[in-house]
N, C-alpha and C positions, 0 to 999 in steps of 0.2 A: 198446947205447947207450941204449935205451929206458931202464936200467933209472939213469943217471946221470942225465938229464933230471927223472927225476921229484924224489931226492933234492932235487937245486939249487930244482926248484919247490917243494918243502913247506920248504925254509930259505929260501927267498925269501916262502913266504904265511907262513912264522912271522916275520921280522924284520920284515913289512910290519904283522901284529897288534900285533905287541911295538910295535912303531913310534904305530901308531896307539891303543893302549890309555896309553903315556904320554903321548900327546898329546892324546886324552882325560882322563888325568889334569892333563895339566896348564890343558886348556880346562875340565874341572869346577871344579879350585881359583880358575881366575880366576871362573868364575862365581859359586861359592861365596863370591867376596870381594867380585865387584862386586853381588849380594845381602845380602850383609852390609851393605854399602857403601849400597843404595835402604834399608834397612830403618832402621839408623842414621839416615839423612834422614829416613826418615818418621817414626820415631819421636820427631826434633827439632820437627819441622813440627805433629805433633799438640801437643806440650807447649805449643811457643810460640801453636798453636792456641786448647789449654784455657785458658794464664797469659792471651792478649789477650781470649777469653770472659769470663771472672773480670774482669777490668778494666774491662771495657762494662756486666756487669750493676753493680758496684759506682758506675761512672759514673752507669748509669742511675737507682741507689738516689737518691745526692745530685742529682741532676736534680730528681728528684720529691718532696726532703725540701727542695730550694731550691723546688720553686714550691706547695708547702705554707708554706713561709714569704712566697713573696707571696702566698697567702692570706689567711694571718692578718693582713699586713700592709693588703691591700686592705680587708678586714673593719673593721678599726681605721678606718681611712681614710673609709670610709661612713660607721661610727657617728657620726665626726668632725664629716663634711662634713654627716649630718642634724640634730648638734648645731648647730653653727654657724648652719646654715641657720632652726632654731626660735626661734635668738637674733637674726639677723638680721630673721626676719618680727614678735617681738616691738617691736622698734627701729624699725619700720617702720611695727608699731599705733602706739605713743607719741607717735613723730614726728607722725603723722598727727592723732593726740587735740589737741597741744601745739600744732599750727600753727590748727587749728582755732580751738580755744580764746582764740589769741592774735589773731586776724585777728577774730575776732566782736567782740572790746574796740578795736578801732582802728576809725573813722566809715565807713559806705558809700565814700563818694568816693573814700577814700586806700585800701581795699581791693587797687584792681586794680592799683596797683604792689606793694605789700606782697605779693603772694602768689609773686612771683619770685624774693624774697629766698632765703639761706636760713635753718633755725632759728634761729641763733646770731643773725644779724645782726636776723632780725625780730622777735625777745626784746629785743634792746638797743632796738630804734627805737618797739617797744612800751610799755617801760618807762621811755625818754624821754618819751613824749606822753601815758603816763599819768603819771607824777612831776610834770611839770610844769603849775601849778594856775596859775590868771590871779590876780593879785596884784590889790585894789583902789589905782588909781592915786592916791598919795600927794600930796596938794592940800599948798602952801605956805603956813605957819604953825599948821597943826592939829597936836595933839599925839596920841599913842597913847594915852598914858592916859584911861581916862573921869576924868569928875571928880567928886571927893567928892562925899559926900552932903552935907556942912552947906558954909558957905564956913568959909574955914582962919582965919579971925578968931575965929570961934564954937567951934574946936575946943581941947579941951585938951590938956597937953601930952601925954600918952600915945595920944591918936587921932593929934596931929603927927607923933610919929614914927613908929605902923605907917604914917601914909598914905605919909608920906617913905620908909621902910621897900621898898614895893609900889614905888614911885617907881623906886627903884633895884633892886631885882630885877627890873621892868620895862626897865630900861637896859640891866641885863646880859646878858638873855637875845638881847637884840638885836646 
């Protein structure tokens, strides 16, 4: 009996290999496929990796070609502001020459309101009080013409009509 015990045990350790070498076969191909399976992922992950890389440094390029443009832009903008600025401090001598000048022509006294004005208006009020000249006050029945040299009896007729002449371009003018 010894000798049936053993047969049943060597077909029972072979169906048990058999058993367990397909079943190893079949735990290698799931692993084979769920390897397949992590590798495919990584090999997505790296791509989408490198493409979002590529994207940042291209990002970064216009980043840095945008604030080279406010560079140049800021640059512009100084020269500007120190043009401006050398126009303004010119505007600023002038003024200063022009008020000068026009406050020195208006009499001590009226000075110290005049200097609050500003240009424009102390130009006008300037050139009022200088335009305006005192007129000798005009006495009743004197005439503006001087008077001839001879009296107009003694004159002939060719000095009558330049003097009458004078007479009346003297009229007109007034």
């Amino acid at each position: 009996m010894s000798e049936e015990t053993t047969p049943v045990a060597t077909e029972t350790v072979s169906e048990g290999t058999t058993q367990e070498a397909s079943t190893d076969l079949t735990n290698e191909g799931a692993l084979i496929a769920e390897s397949k399976k992590y590798r495919k992922r990584s090999q997505d992950a790296e791509a989408r990796l490198a493409k979002l890389e590529s994207q940042l440094a291209e990002a970064e390029k216009a980043k840095l070609k945008e604030k080279e443009d406010f560079k140049a832009l800021y640059e512009e903008n100084e020269a500007k502001i120190e043009s401006l600025s050398n126009n303004a401090d010119k505007w600023a001598k002038y003024e200063e020459a022009k008020r000068e000048k026009l406050l020195s022509s208006i009499p001590e006294d009226e000075r110290g309101t005049m200097t609050k004005l500003d240009l424009e208006t102390l130009e006008y009020v300037t050139n009022k009080i200088n335009s305006s000249k005192a007129n000798a006050p005009e006495v009743v029945g004197n005439t503006r013409q001087k008077a001839p040299d001879k009296p107009f009896a003694e004159m002939n007729e060719g000095e009558k009509r330049a003097w009458h002449k004078n007479v009346m371009a003297g009229i007109n003018k007034n």
